[in-house]
C-alpha positions as CSV (number, residue, x, y, z in Angstrom):
1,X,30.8,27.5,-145.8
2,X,33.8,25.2,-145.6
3,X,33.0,21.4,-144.9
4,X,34.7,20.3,-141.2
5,X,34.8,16.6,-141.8
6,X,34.3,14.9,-138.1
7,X,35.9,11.7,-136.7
8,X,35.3,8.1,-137.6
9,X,36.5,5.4,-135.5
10,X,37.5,1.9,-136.6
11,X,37.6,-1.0,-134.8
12,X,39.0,-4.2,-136.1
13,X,41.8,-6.5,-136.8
14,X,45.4,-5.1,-138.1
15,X,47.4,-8.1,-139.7
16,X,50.3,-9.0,-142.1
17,X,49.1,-10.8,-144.7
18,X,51.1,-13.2,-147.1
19,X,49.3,-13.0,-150.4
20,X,49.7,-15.3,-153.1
21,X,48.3,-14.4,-156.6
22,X,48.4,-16.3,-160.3
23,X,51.5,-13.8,-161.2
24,X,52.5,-12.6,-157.9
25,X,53.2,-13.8,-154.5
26,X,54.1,-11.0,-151.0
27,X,55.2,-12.8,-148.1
28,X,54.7,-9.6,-145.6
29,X,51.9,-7.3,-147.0
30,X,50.3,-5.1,-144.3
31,X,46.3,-5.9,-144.0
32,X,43.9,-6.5,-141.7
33,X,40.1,-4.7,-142.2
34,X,41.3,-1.8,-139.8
35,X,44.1,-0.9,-141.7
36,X,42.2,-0.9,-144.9
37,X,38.8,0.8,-143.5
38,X,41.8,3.8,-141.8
39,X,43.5,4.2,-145.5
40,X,40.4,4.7,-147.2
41,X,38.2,6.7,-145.0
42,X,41.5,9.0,-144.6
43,X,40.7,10.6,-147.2
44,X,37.8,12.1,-146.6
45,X,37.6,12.8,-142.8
46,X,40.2,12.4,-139.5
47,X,40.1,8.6,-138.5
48,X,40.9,7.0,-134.9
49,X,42.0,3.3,-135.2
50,X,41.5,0.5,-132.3
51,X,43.4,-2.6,-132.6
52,X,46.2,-4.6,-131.4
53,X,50.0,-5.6,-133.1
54,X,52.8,-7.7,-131.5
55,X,56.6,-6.5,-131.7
56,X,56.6,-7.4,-135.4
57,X,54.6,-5.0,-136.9
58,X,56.4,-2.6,-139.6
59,X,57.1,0.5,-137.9
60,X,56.3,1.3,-141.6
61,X,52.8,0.9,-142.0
62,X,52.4,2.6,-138.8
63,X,54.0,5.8,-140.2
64,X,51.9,5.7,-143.3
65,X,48.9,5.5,-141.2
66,X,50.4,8.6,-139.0
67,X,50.9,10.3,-142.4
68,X,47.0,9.7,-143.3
69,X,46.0,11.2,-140.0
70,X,44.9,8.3,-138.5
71,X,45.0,8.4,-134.7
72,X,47.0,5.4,-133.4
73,X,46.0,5.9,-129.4
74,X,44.1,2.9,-129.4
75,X,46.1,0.9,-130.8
76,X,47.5,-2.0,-128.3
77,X,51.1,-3.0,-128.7
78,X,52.1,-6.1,-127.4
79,X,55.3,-6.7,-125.8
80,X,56.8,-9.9,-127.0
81,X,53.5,-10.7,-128.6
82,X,53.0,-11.8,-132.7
83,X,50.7,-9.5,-135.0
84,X,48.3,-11.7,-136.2
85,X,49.2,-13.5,-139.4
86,X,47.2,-14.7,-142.6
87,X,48.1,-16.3,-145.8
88,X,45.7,-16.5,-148.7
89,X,45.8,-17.9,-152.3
90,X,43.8,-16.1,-154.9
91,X,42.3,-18.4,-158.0
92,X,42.8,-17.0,-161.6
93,X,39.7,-15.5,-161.8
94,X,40.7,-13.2,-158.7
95,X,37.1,-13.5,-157.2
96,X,37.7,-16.5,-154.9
97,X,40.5,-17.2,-152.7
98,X,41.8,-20.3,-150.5
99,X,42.6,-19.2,-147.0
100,X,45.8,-21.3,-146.4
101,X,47.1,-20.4,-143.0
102,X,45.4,-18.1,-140.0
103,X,47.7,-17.1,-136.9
104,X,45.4,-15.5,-134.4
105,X,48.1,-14.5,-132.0
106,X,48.0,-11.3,-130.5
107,X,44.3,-10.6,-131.7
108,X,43.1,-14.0,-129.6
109,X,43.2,-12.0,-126.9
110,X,41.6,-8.8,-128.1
111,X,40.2,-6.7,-125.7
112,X,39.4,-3.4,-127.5
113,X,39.9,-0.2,-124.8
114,X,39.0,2.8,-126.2
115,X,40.6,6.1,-124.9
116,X,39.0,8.6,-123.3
117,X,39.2,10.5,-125.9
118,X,37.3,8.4,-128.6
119,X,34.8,7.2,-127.0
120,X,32.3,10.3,-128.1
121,X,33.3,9.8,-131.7
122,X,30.1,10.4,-133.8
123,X,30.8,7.7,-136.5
124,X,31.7,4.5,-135.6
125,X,32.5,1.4,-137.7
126,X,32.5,-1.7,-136.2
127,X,34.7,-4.2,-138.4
128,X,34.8,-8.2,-138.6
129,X,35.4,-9.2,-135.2
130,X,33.6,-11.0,-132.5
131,X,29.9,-10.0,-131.5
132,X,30.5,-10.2,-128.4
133,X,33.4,-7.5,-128.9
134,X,31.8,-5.6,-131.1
135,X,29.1,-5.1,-128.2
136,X,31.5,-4.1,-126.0
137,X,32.9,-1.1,-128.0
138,X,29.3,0.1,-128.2
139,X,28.9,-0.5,-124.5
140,X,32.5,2.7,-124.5
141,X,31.7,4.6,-127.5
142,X,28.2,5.9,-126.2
143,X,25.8,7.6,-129.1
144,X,27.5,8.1,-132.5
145,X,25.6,9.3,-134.9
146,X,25.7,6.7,-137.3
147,X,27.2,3.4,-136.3
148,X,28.2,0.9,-139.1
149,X,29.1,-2.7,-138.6
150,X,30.4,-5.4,-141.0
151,X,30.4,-9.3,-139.8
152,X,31.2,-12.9,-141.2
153,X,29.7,-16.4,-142.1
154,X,31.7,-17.5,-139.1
155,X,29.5,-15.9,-136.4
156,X,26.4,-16.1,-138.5
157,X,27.2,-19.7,-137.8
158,X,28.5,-19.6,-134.2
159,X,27.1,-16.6,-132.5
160,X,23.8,-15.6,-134.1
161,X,22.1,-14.8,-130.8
162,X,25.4,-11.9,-129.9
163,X,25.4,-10.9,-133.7
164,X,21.4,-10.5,-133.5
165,X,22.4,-8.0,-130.5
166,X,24.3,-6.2,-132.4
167,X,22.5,-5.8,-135.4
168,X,19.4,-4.8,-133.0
169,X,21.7,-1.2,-132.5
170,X,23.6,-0.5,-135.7
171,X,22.4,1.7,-138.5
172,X,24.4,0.3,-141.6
173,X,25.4,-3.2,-141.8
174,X,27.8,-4.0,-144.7
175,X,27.5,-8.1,-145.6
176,X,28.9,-10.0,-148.5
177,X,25.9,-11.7,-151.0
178,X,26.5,-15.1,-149.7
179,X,26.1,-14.0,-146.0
180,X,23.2,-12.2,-146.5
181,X,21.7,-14.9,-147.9
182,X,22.9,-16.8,-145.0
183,X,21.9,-14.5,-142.2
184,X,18.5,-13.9,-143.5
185,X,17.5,-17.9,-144.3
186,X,16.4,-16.4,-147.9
187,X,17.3,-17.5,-151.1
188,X,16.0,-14.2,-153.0
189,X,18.5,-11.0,-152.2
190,X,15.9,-8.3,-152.1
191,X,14.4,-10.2,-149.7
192,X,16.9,-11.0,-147.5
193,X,17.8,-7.4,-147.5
194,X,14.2,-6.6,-146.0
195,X,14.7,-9.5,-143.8
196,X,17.9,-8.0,-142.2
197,X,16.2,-4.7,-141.9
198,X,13.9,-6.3,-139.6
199,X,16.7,-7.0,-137.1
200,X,17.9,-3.6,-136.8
201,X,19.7,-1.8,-139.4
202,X,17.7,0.4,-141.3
203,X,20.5,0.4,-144.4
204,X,22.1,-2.7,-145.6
205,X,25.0,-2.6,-148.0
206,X,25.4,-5.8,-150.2
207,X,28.5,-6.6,-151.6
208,X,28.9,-8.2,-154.9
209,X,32.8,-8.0,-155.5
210,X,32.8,-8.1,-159.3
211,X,29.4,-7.2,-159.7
212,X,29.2,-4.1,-158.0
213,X,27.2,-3.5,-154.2
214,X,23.2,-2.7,-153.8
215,X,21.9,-0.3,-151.2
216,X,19.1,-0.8,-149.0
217,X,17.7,2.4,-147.2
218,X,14.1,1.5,-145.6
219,X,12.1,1.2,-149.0
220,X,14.6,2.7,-151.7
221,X,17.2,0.7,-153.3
222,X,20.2,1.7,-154.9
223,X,22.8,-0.4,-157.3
224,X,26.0,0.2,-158.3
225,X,28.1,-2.0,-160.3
226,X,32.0,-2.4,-159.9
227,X,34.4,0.2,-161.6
228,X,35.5,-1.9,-164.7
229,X,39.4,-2.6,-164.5
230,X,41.6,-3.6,-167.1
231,X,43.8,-5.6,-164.1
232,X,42.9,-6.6,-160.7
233,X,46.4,-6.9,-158.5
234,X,45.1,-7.9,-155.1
235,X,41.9,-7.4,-154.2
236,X,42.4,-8.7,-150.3
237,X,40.9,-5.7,-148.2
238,X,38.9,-4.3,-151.0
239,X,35.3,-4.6,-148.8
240,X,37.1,-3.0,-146.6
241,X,38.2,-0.3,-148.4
242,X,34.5,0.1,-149.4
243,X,33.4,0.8,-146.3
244,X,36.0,2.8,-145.1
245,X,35.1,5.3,-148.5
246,X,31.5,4.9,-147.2
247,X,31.7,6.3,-143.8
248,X,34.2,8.3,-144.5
249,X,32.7,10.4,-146.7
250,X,29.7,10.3,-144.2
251,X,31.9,12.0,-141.9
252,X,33.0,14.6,-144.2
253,X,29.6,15.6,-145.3
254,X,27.8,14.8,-141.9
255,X,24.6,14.6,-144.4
256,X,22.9,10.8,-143.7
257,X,19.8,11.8,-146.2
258,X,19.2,9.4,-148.9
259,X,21.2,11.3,-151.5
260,X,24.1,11.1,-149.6
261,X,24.4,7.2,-149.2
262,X,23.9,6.7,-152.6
263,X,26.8,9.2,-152.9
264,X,28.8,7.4,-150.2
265,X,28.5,4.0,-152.3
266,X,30.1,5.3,-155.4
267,X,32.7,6.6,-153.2
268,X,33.0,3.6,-151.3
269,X,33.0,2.0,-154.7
270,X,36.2,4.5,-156.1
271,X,38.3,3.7,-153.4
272,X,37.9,-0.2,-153.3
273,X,38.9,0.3,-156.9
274,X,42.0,1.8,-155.9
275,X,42.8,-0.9,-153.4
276,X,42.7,-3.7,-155.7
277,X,45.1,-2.2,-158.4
278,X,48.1,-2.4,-155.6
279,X,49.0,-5.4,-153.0
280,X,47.8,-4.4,-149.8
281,X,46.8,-0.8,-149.6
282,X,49.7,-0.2,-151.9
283,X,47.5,2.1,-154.2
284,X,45.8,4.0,-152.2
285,X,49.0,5.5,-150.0
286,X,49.6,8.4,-152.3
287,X,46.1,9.5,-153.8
288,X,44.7,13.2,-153.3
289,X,41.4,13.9,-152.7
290,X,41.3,15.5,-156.5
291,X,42.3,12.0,-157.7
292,X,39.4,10.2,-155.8
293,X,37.0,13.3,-156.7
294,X,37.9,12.6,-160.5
295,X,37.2,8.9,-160.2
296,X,34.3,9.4,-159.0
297,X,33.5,11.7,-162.0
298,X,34.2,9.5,-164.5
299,X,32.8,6.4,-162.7
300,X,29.5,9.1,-162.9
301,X,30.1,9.5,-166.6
302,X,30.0,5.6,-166.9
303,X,26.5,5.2,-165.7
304,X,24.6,8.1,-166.6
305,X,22.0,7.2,-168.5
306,X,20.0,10.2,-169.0
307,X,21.1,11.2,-172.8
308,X,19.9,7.6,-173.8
309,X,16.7,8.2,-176.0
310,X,14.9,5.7,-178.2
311,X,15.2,6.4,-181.8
């Protein structure tokens, strides 16, 4: 029987980003986690995008979006208005960064107004921004199937009690190390994992850039490292590329069963790969499906360890 991948909606910022790293420097890279959640999850299943640009936006990007599939009805343009704007500085060892400028603009004012025609979408992922927004969008989109959220150490700080809403009616909450240690007022990961569990989610996704991202589903855990990588280009939007592999291939197989999140990491895992060996979403803009499905094979091949015998 031949897979019919549903829809997965993002909702979330779309940027330009000026990047700046120890041997290269982009003053207008396309970014923003709704952009790079749309790229990845392209691949594997029709994506609808909610945001908001000004009158600078490449016309560009949106046409490599277009080419992906990705439904651009909810995406607010506004007249006379400035896309918002962030500049970044990336250290040698590529795993922390210096945010040097943030222009809000356009996405102060974000109001996120999903048509009609999205708002029975069965997978839903609710990118970094507000809680109080993100509430809203579940207030339109009704009963997905799965919803998926990610957040910040910014509203862990400033709006726990909307984020704890939130969390109270998401399935799968993706969260960097530091802020689940954060959120959860633990200093042991496994724990703060259960912890977060206990405000709603029954899967947590914990990022470790370099180190790879661990799985929480109700009692199992699941680790993955990071694909190894002879050079990391730009790895702004790679968590976002995660996530956007995750769900996406969710929505392809429309299989939620334990088996299939563990699959959905590694792909999640393949295609932030991708993401970081290109600025912006550079890399991933011309991949098949076959090249992401041999990735994943080899990135298989990398951590099987059921040949190993003692001697």
């Amino acid at each position: 029987m031949a897979i019919v991948p549903e829809p997965v909606l993002v909702v979330g910022s779309v940027a330009v980003d000026a990047i700046i790293t120890p041997r290269q420097t982009r003053d207008a890279c396309p970014g923003g986690s709704a952009v790079f959640f749309a790229m990845a999850a392209s691949y594997f299943a029709p994506v609808r995008l909610v945001g908001v640009i000004g009158d600078d936006f490449p016309d560009g990007t949106l046409e490599d979006l277009r080419r992906h599939g990705v439904d651009l009805e909810g995406l607010q343009r506004i007249a006379g208005g400035k896309t918002f704007r962030w500049k970044g500085r990336y250290h040698e060892n590529m795993n922390q960064r210096d945010t040097l400028e943030t222009h809000l603009n356009v996405f102060e004012n974000f109001e996120p107004k999903l048509p009609a025609s999205y708002r029975k979408t069965p997978f839903l992922f609710l990118a970094n921004i507000q809680p109080t927004l993100q509430l809203d969008v579940l207030e339109q989109a009704g009963q997905a199937r799965l919803v998926g959220m990610d957040t910040m150490n910014l509203w862990i700080d400033i709006a726990r009690e909307d984020l704890a809403r939130v969390l109270a009616k998401v399935d799968v909450l993706t969260i960097n190390e530091e802020e689940a240690l954060q959120l959860s007022g633990e200093h042991n990961l496994v724990r703060a994992a259960r912890t977060i569990q206990g405000l709603g989610p029954k899967n947590v996704v914990v990022k470790r850039g370099e180190y790879g991202a661990m799985l929480f589903h109700g009692d199992d855990v699941f680790v993955t490292p990071a694909l190894p990588l002879d050079e990391v280009i730009d790895p702004t939007g790679a968590g976002d590329s995660f996530a956007g592999g995750f769900m996406g291939y969710l929505a392809r197989i429309g299989d939620l069963s334990g088996e299939h999140l563990r699959r959905a990491m590694i792909y999640g895992t393949v295609l932030a790969s991708y993401c970081v060996q290109g600025f912006s979403y550079e890399a991933m803009d011309h991949l098949t499906l076959a090249d992401v499905q041999r990735r994943f094979d080899e990135f298989s091949a990398l951590t099987d360890f059921s040949r190993a015998k003692l001697a």
